[in-house]
C-alpha positions in Angstrom: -0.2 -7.9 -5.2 2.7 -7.1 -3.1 2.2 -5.4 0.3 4.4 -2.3 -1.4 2.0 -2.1 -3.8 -1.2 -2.0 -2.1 -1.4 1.7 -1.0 -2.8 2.7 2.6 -5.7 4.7 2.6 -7.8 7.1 4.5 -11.5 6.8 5.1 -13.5 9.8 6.6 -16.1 8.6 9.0 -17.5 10.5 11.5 -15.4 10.5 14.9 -18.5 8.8 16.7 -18.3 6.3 14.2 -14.5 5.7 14.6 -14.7 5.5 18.9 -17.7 2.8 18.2 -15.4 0.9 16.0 -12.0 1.4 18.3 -14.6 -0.5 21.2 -15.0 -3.6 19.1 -11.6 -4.1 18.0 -9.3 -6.2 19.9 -5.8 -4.8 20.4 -4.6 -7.8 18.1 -6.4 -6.8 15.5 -5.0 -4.5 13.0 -7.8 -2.2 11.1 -7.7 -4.3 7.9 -8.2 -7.8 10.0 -10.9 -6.1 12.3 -13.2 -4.8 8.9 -12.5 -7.7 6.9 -13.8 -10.4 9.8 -16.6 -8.0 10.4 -17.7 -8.5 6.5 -16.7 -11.9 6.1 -20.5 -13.4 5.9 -21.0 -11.0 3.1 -18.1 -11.5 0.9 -18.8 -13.8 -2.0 -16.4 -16.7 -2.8 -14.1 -14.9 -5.1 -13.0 -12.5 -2.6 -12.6 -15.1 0.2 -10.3 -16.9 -2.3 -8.3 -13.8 -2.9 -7.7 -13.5 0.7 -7.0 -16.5 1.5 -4.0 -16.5 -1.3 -2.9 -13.1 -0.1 -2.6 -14.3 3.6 -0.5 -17.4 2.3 1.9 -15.4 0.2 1.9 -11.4 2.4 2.5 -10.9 5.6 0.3 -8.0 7.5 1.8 -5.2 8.9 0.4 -2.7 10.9 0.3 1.4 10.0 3.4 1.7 12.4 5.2 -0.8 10.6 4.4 0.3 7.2 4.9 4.0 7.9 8.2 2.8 9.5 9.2 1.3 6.0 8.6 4.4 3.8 11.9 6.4 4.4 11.6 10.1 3.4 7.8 10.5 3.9 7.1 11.9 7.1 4.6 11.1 9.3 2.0 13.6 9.3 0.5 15.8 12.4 -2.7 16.2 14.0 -4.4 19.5 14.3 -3.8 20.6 17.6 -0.9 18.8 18.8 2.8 20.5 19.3 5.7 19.1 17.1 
């Protein structure tokens, strides 16, 4: 699968949830390298596999970068902060 074809997502969690996490990650770690390391003990073979091919033939990107590479779909606002 292409990086253009595999979509970004949004997860709710709970914001305590989210300021744990943001304490474990490294600031080298993008979101989908921090979650899958943090699973890797429990991913069976197949999935490693997959991986493994996807790291070898895709390069990761980080939000910024994708967002960055999807002209004429504005980045969206948080609540509460001015334009």
């Amino acid at each position: 699968m292409s990086t253009s074809e595999d979509r970004l997502t949004s997860i709710p969690v709970h914001a305590t949830t989210v300021k744990l996490l943001q304490q474990l990650k490294t600031g080298a770690q993008n979101w989908d390298e921090f979650l899958l390391s943090a699973f890797e003990d429990l991913l069976p073979p197949e999935t490693i596999a997959e991986l493994e091919r996807r790291e070898r033939v895709e390069t990761s990107r980080s939000f910024a970068e994708v967002s960055r590479s999807r002209p004429g779909r504005p980045g969206r606002q948080r609540a509460g902060r001015a334009p």
